[in-house]
C-alpha positions in Angstrom: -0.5 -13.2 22.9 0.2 -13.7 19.3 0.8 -11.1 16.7 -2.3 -10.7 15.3 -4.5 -10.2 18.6 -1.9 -7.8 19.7 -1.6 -5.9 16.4 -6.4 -5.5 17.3 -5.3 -4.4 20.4 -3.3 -2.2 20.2 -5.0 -0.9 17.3 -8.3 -0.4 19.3 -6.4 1.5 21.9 -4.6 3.9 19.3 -8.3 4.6 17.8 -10.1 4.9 20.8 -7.6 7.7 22.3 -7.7 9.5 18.9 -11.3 9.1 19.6 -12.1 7.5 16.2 -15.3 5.3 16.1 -15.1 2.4 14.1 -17.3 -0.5 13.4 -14.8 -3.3 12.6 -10.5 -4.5 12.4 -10.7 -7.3 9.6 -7.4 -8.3 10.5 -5.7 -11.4 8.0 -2.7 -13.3 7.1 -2.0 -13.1 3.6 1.3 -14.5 3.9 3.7 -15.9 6.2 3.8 -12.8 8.8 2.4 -10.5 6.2 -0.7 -8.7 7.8 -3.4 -6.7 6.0 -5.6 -5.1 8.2 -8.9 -3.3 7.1 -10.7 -0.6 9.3 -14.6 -0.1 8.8 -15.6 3.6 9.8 -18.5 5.7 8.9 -16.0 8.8 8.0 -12.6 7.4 6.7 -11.4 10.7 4.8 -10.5 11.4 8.2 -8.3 8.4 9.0 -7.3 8.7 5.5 -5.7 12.2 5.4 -3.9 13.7 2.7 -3.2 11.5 0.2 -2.7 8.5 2.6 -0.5 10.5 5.1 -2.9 9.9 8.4 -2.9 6.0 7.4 1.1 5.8 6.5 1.5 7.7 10.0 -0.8 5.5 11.5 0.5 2.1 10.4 4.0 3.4 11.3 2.8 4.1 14.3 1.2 0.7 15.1 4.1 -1.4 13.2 6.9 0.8 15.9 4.6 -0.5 19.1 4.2 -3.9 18.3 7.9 -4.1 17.0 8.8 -3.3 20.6 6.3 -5.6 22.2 7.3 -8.6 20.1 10.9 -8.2 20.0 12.2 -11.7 18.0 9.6 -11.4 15.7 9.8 -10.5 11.8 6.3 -9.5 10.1 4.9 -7.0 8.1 1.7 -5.3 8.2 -0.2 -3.1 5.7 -3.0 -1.0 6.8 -5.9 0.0 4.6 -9.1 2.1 5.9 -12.7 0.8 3.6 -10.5 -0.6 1.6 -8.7 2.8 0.3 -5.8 1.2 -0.9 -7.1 -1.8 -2.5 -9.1 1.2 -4.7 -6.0 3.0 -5.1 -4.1 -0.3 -6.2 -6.6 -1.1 -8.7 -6.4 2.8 -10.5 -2.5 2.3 -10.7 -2.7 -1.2 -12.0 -5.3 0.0 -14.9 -3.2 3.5 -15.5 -0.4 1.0 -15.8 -2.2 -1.2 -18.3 -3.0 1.7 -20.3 0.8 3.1 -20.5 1.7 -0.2 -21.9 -0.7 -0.2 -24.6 0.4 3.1 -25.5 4.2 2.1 -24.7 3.4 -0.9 -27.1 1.5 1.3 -29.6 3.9 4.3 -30.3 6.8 2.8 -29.0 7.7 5.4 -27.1 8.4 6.2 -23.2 6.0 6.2 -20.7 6.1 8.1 -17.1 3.8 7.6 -14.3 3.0 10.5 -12.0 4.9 9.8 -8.7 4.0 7.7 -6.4 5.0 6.1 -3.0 7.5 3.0 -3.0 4.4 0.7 -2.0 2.7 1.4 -5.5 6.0 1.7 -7.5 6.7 -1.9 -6.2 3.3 -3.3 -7.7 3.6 -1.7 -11.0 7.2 -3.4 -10.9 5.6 -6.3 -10.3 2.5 -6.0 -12.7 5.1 -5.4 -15.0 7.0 -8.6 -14.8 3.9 -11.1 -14.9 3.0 -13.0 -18.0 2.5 -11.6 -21.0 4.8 -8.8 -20.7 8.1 -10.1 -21.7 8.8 -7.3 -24.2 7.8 -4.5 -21.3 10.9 -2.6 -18.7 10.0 -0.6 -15.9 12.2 1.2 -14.0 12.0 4.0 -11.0 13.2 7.6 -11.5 13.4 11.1 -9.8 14.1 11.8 -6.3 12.5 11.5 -3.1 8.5 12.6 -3.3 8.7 12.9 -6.9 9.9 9.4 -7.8 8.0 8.0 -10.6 8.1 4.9 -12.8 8.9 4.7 -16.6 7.5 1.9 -18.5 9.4 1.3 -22.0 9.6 -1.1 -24.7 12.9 -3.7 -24.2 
């Protein structure tokens, strides 16, 4: 059994004993062993949680069982319930966009409200794409309150 049908599988069984309905697992290979995988429900907040805590727990979860079912194996997999992160990705990108226009127009400092090392990562990344050669970003604070400051170089 490869990755990806054990990855449904397992998935399935986790949702089925936390008796969670579900219509579909879009599971795909962005990467090289990178796995997104997309849940369809009819009430996600559930899934969801707290600001993303039931999902984070939940893809721990599922990333620790198939770790130890596929011992030799390196891959990574990201979770995402209706497509709640992708939404969530988008709103940081564009608050990101719009501290760089302001970096850019007053010169000064920016700081982003803290966020998880997942979203501090693409903002890093957003950050060193074209077009933004005179933009820095770094990560600050500690633990939960870890936020990103965008400033001009």
């Amino acid at each position: 059994m490869d990755i990806e049908d054990s990855l449904e599988e397992v998935l399935k069984t986790l949702l089925k004993h936390l008796e969670f309905p579900f219509s579909k697992i879009a599971i795909t290979e962005e990467e090289k062993d990178n796995f997104d995988i997309n849940i369809k429900c009819d009430n996600p907040s559930m899934l969801i949680g707290y600001h993303g805590e039931n999902i984070q727990a939940l893809q721990h979860l599922l990333k620790v069982i198939i770790w130890k079912q596929c011992e030799n194996e390196k891959f990574n997999i990201l979770l995402d319930i209706d497509d709640y992160r992708k939404r969530q990705e988008e709103n940081v990108i564009n608050l990101t966009a719009r501290k760089v226009e302001m970096a850019r127009k007053t010169g000064r400092k920016q700081i982003l409200p803290p966020m998880s090392p997942y979203f501090r990562r693409k903002i890093h990344l957003y950050c060193m794409g074209a077009g933004f050669d005179d933009i820095e970003t770094s990560s600050e604070g500690e633990d939960d309150r870890r936020h990103v400051v965008i400033k001009l170089k």
